[in-house]
N, C-alpha and C positions, 0 to 999 in steps of 0.2 A: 326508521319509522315504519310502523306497520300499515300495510292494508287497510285495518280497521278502522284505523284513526285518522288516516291519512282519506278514507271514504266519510267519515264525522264529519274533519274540516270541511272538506270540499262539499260534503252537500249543505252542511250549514247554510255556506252563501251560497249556492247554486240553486238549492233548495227556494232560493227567495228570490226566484227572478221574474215571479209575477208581480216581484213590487214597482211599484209604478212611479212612486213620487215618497216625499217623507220631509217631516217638518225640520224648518232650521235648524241645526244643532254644530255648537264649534266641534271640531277634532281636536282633541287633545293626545298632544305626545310629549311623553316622558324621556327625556336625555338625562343619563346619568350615567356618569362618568367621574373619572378621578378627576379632580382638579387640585387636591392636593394630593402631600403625600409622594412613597417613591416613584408612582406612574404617573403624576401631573403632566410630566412633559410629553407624554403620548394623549394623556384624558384629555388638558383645554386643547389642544390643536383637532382633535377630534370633534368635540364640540361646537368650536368655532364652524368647523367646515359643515357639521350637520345642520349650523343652523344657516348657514348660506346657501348651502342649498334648498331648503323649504323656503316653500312658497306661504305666501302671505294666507290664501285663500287657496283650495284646493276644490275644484269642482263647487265654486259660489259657496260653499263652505267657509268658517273663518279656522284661523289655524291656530292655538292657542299651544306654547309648547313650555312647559314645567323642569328644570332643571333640579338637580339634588349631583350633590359632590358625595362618594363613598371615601374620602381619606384614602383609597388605596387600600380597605380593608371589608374582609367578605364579610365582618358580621355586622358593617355599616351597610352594605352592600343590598345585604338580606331585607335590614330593615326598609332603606329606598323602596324597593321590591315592593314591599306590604301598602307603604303610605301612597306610593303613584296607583296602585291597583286600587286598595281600599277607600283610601281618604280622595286622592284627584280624580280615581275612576279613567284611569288614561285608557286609550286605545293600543298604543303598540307602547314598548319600552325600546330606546338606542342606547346601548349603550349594556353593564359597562366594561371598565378596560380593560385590568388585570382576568387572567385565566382563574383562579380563585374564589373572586367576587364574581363572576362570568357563570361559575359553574354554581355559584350559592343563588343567583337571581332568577338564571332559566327555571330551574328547578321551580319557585316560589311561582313564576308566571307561566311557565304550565300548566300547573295543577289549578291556575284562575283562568284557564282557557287567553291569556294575554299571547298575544305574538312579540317575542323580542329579539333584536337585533345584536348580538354584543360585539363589542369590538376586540375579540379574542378570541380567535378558533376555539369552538366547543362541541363535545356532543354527549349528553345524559345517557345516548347507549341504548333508547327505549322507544318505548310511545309514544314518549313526551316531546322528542324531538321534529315533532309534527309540529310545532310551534315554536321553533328556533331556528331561525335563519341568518347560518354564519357570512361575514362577509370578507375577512381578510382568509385566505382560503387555507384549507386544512394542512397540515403536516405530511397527507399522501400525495398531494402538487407540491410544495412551497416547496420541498426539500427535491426531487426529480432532475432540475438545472445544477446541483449541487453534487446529487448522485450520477449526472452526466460525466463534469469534469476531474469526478473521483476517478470514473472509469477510465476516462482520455488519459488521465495524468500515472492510469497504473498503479493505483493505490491499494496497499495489500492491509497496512494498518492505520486505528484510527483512533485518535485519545479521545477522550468526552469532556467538557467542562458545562457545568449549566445549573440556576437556579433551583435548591432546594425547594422546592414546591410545583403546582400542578404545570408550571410552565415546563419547568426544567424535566419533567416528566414525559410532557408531548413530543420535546425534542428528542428525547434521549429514547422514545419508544420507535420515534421515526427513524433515526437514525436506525438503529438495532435492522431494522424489517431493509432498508437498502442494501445495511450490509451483509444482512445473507442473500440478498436477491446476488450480490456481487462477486460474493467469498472475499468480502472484508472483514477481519479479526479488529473485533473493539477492546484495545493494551489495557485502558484505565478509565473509569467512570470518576469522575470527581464533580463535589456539586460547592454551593457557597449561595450566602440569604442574600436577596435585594439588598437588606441594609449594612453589609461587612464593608468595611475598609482594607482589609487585605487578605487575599486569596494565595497569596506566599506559599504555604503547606500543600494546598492542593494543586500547584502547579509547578511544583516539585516532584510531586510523585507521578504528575501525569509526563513531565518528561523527563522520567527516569525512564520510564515503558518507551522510551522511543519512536512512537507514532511515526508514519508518514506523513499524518496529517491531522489536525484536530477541527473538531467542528465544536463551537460551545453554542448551546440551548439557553439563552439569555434574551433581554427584551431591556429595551429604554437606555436610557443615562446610564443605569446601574449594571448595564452588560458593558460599559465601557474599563470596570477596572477588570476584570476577565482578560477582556483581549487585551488591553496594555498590560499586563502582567505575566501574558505567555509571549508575548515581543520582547518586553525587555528582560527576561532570563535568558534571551539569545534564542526563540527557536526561528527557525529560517523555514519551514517546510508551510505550505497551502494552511491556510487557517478561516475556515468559513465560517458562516453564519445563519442564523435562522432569518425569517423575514420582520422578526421582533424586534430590530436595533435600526427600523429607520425613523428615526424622529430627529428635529432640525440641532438640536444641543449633540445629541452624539457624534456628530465629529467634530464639531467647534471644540467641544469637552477632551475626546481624546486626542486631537492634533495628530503632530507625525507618528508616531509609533502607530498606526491606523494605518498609515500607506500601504495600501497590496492586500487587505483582508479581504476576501470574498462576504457578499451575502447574497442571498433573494430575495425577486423584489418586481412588485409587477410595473406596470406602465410609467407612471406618473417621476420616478427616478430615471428614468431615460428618451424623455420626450425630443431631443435634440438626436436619438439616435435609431429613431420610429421610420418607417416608410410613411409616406401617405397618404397610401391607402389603409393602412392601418386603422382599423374604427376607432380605439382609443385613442389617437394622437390628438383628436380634435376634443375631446368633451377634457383629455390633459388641461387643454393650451388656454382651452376656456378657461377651468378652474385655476390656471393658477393667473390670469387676470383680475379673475375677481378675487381672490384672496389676496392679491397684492394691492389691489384697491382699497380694499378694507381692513388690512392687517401691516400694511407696511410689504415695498419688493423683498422678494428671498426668502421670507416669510413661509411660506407654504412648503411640507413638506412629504414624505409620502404617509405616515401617518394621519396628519389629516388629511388624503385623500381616499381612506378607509372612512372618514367620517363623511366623506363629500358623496361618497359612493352610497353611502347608507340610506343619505336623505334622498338622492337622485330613486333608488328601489323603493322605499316606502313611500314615496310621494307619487312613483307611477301605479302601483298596487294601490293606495287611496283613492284614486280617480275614477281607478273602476269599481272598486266595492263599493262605493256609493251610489249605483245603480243598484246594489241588492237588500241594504240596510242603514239604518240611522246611526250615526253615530254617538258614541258612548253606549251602546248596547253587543250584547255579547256576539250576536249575532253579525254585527258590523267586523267586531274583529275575529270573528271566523272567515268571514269575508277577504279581509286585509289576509292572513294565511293562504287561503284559498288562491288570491290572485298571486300575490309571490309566487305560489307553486307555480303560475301559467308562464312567468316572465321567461322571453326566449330570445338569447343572443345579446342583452341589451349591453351594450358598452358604460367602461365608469372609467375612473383614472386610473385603476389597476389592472383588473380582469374584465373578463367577456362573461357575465351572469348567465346563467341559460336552467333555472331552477326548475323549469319542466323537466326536462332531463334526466327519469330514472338512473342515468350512467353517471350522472353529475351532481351526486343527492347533496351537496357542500354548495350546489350552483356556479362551480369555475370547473377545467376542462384543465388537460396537461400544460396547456398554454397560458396559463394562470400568472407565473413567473420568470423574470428572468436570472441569468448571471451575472451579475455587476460586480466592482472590484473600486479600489479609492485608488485614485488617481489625481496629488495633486490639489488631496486634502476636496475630492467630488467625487459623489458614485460614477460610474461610467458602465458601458455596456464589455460586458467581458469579454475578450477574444479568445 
């Protein structure tokens, strides 16, 4: 983000703090998200949790919130974008899942001045990311616990597996930039679509290379035939993960052959294994009462607490921009930008948000994630 724009936003609503008062008007916020399609089982738990966290009423405000499903695909994705901006006039957009449609939507609510939240580490790379604020944290934290245990374990090589497209990209760019920080040699890149049924071919040749170790760049249900199918060709060596394969069906779905994989993964997957004094342990323990309340126990999983996180950020950035503009006006959602940008330290079920934070332009800090491993058919904290 530059200077320039990043001095727009902020004085937009800064600009407006001789406003004194301003007539009734709901907030409206756009969720959108997969609810069908191959990322459902990340989009409705996402959803569910954004809207349990919003509040009914936001600073005597009423809080009106508009949903649209993208199928799971960016050029539904694009269109969402148009009709919450153009036709509902939303204030911010949540959402949505997939990195794809993530990266088709920012784009469209940039250029209308919207702030949007998506549920898929993103960045446009520009100006525009002055009004994008990621919340599951980028590929230069998530992966760090990952490149810790590389180093512990002596790891010299590293096979690749991961989704044909912009996900399997972020992983596969992360990975790359650890392993020369490490002098780890990457044997073989191999990719495979969300929708395959068998990845046979390419996990053949990725251990034909011999790795020490593999990490696949995959996300959801659909990273599950990836890693049962580097298990069951027999490989034995550390096989990690991005933070994209927690959602509540991926290990029910892949059962034993899952025992012993790594991924990472912030708070919310190891509340039982927190101190605390830990500030997350508590807004955890909250969230997963109320979503057991309302969704059935067990239920809750760390995916939606990316969504639970979202509502908790944009619902405390709404509080105060409403002291400098009306809502539904463009100025209110420069506002909404503007204060994200102030947020400092605040606790969610993941990470510690701290978007002030020139050092923290993603809003999380190395401490973003942990090591966790399946133990027992459960994540658990890694040792």
């Amino acid at each position: 983000m530059t200077r320039k724009l990043f001095g727009f936003v902020s004085s937009a609503a800064l600009g407006l703090a001789m406003f004194t008062g301003h007539a009734h008007a709901e907030i409206k916020i756009g969720i959108a998200h997969s609810l069908s399609g191959p990322a459902a089982s990340q989009g409705l738990p996402q959803k569910q949790a954004i809207e349990l966290a919003l509040p009914a009423e936001i600073g005597g405000e009423k809080v009106r919130i508009v949903v649209l499903d993208d199928a799971t695909d960016p050029s539904v994705a694009a269109r969402n974008a148009k009709k919450l901006i153009d036709e509902e006039k939303v204030d911010v957009i949540l959402g949505p899942t997939a990195t794809p449609s993530a990266i088709a939507m920012a784009q469209i609510a940039a250029a209308a001045g919207v702030p949007i939240m998506p549920g898929a580490p993103v960045s446009l790379r520009d100006a525009r990311d002055a009004w994008l604020f990621n919340v599951p944290p980028p590929p230069s934290k998530w992966i760090i616990p990952v490149a810790a245990d590389m180093k512990r374990r002596g790891i010299k090589t590293v096979g690749f597996l991961g989704f044909s497209d912009a996900w399997g990209d972020i992983c596969l760019a992360a990975l790359k930039e650890q392993a020369e920080k490490l002098g780890i040699r990457i044997t073989a890149e191999e990719r495979y679509a969300r929708a395959d049924t068998s990845v046979t071919g390419q996990v053949l040749k990725l251990l034909a290379a011999k790795p020490d170790a593999i990490f696949l760049g995959v996300s959801g249900t659909a990273g599950v035939l990836g890693n049962i199918s580097v298990v069951e060709r027999g490989y034995t060596g550390p096989i990690y993960n991005s933070n994209g394969i927690f959602n509540g069906d991926f290990l029910t779905l892949g059962g034993k052959p899952l025992e012993g994989i790594f991924g990472t993964i912030g708070a919310i997957a190891i509340p039982d294994s927190l101190a605390e004094s830990e500030p997350r342990k508590a807004v955890v323990v909250d969230f997963l009462r109320k979503y057991d309340e309302r969704y059935g126990k067990g239920k809750a999983d760390a995916i939606s607490g990316f969504g639970y996180d979202t509502g908790l950020i944009v619902s405390a950035a709404m509080a105060k921009a409403l002291a400098y503009a009306t809502p539904g006006t463009p100025e209110f959602r420069a506002a909404i930008a503007a204060e994200i940008r102030k947020l400092q330290r605040l606790p969610g079920t993941h990470s510690i948000y701290n978007y002030s934070d020139p050092t923290w332009p993603w809003g999380v800090g190395d401490d973003a994630t942990f090591l966790v491993k399946v133990e027992k058919g459960k994540w658990v904290l890694a040792k």
